[in-house]
N, C-alpha and C positions, 0 to 999 in steps of 0.2 A: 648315620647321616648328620646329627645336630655335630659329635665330634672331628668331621671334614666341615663342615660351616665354621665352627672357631678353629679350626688351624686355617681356614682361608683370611679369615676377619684378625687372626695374629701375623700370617704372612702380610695381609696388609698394611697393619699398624707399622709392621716393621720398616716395610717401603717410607711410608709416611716419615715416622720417628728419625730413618738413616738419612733421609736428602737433606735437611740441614747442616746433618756433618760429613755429608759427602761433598757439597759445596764447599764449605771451612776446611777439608782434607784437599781438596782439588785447588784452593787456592795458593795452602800452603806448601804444597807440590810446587807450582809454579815459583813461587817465592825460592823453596831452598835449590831451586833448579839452576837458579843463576848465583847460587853461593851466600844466600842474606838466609840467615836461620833469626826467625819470627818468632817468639812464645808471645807474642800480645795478641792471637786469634782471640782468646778468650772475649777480649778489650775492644775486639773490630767488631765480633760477633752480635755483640749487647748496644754499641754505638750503631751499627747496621739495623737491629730489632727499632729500638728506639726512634732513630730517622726513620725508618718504611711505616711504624704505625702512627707518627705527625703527620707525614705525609699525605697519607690514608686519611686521616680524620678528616684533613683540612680539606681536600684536595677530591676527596671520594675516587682518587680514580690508583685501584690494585696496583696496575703496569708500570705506573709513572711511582709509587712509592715504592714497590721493590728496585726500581733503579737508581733512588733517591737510596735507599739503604746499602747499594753496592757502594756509591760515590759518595758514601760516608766511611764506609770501610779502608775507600779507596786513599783517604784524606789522614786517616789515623796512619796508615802503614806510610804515608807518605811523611809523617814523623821519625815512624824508624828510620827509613832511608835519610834524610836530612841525616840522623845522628850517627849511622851504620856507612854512608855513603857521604856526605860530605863531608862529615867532621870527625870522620875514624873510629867513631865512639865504639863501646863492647856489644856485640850485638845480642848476647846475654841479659848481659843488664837490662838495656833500650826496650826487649822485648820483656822482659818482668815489669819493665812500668810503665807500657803501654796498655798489658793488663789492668793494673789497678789504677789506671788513668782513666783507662777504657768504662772500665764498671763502674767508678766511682762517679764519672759526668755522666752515665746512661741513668744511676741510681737516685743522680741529684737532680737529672731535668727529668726524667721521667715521674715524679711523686706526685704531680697533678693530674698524670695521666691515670695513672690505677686505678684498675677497673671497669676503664671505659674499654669499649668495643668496635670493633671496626670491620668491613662486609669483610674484605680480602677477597680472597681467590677459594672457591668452592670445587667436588670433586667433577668430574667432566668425564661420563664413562665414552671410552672411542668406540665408535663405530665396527663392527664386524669382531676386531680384535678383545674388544671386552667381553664379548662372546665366547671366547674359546674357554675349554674346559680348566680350571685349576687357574693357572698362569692368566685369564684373563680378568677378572677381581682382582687380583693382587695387585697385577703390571697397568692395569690399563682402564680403570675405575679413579685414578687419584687427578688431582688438579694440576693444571697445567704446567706449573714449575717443577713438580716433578716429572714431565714430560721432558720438559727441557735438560733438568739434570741427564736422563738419557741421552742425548745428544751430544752434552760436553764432554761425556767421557769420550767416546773415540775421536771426536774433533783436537781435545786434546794429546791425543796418544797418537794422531797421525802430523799434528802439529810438530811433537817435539822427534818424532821419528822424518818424516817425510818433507818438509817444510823448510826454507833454507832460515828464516827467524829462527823455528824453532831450535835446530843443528845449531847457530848460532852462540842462541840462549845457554843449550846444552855444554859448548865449550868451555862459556863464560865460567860456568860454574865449576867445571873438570880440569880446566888448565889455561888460566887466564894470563898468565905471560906470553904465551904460547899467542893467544888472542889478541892481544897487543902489539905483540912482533905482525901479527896478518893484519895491523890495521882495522881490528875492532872498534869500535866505540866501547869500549867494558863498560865503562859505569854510566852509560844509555840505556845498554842491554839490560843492567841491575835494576837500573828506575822501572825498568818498563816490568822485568818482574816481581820487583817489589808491589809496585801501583796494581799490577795487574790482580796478582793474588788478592790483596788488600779489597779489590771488586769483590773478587766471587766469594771471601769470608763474608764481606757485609753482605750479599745477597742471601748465606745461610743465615745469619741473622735478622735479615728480614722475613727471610721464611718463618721465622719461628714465629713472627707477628702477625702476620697476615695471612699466614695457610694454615699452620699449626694449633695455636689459638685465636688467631684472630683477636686476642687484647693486648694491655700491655698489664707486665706485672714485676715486682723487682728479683733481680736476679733469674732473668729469663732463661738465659743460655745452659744455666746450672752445669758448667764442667765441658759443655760439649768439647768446647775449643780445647780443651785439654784432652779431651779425648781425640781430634783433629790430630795435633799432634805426634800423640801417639800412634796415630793409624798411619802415618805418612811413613812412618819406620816399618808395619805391620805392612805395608803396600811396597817397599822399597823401592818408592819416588815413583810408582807406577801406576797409571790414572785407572788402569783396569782392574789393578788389584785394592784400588781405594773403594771403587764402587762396593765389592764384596765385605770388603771390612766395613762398611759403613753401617751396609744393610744386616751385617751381623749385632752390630753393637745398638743397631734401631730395633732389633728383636727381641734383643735383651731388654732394652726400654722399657719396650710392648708387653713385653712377659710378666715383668715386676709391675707393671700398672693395673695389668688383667687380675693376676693375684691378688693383690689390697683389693679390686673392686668386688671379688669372689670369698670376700672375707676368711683370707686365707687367718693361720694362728701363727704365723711366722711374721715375729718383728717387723713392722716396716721400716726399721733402719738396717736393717739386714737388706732388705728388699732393694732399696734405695744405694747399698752398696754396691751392689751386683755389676751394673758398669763402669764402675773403675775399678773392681777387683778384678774385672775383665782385662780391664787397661794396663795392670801390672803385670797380669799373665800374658798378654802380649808381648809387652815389652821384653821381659823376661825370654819371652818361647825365641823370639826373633834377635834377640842380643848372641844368641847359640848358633847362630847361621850366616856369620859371617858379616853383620848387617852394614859393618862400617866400610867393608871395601864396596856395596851397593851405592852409599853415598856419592851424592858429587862432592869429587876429592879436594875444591877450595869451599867447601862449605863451613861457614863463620870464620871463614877467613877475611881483612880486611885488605883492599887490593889498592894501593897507593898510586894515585894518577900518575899516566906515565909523563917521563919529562920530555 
């Protein structure tokens, strides 16, 4: 009995741990949807944390500082685009130094914050359904953003499937000449997924402030956004298979935390490895199945306004 109690209380961590980077995954889905490839999640992540726990402090109110940490998110990626979409910049580059833009201004306004504490969002067990046997402590014990995380995943998935936006969007990024010739707006369609994703990273970065720990501390994100990333390839671009990757790499988390707490005798920089040796064995597993024809086929590509 006590060994089904910790695998319930590790399926839960795991839940916990994954919805920050299942939000930073589902953003940046959206994002290479329309053909803009983002490595500065890392940069949105930590700029998102940072806003949602000012927010929070000043303001005492959870809802309004996790939306304050999207539309910080939303405000950095709308950097990229300027450089990716107005001004043709490498979208490579753009996103490696919105990374170290990102951490570096989260790192330098954040230093008076450390250590203080803020209520956030606490766990909220549902009615009836946190009842059920196994599956309802895992699913249905956690705080309200991770409710919501369940939501966006198929909102998303019937968006880009069923949706004429979404069809759209989807062009934009698979064969935007093509898009062009029907009279698209293309680089509307690009702002709107750049900005958009740029929301729901900052939102997993506020998660991390306000429901995860509830402080601030430097170097919050620690890798996630790179792990985001990587799970967008391990997901190929697909919001249902982000959700499981997420929660997988959230239970590695959980695993390695449990351990050091359990005073395991294995290194804790070994420990601490554990999810990004995950992240290369991903990469790796999925680089063998084709993962490039999955892509959208103008993705980092730069699309020249028509004349």
């Amino acid at each position: 009995m006590m060994s089904l109690d910790i695998a319930i209380l590790l399926l839960a961590a795991a839940v916990q741990s994954g919805t920050p980077i299942l939000y930073a995954t589902l953003g940046e889905i959206v994002t290479e949807k329309v053909g803009i490839l983002n490595l500065g999640v890392e940069g949105m992540m930590m700029v998102g944390a940072l806003a949602g726990f000012i927010a929070a402090l000043y303001t005492g109110q959870a809802s309004l500082a996790f939306l304050v940490g999207g539309l910080a998110g939303a405000l950095l990626a709308a950097l990229h685009g300027l450089v990716c979409i107005g001004f043709q910049g490498n979208q490579v580059v753009s996103g490696l130094a919105l990374t170290i833009l990102g951490t570096g201004l989260a790192d330098y306004l954040g230093t008076p914050f450390v250590g203080q504490k803020v209520t956030g969002f606490a766990p909220v067990a549902l009615p009836l359904l946190s009842a059920i046997p196994g599956l309802g402590p895992v699913f249905f014990k956690q705080d309200p953003l991770v409710y919501g995380s369940y939501l966006i995943v198929p909102l998303l998935w019937l968006f880009f499937r069923n949706t004429k936006w979404g069809l759209r969007m989807r062009s934009v990024g698979e064969y935007p000449e093509a898009a062009f010739a029907a009279g698209l707006p293309v680089h509307l369609y690009r702002w709107a997924g750049v900005i958009g994703g740029g929301f729901l990273v900052g939102l997993g970065g506020a998660y991390l402030s306000l429901a995860y720990t509830h402080l601030w501390t430097s170097g919050m994100s620690a890798g996630r956004g790179w792990i985001a990333v990587a799970l967008v390839i391990f997901a190929f671009w697909r919001p249902e298979r982000a959700l499981i990757g997420a929660y997988l790499f959230g239970g590695i988390m959980a695993f390695q935390l449990r351990l050091q707490a359990m005073g395991t005798h294995i290194p804790s920089s070994l420990l601490l490895m554990l999810p990004y040796g995950l992240t290369v064995l991903v990469l790796v597993l999925s680089s063998r199945k084709g993962t490039r024809a999955q892509s959208p086929a103008a993705l980092g590509i730069n699309i020249e306004p028509a004349e």
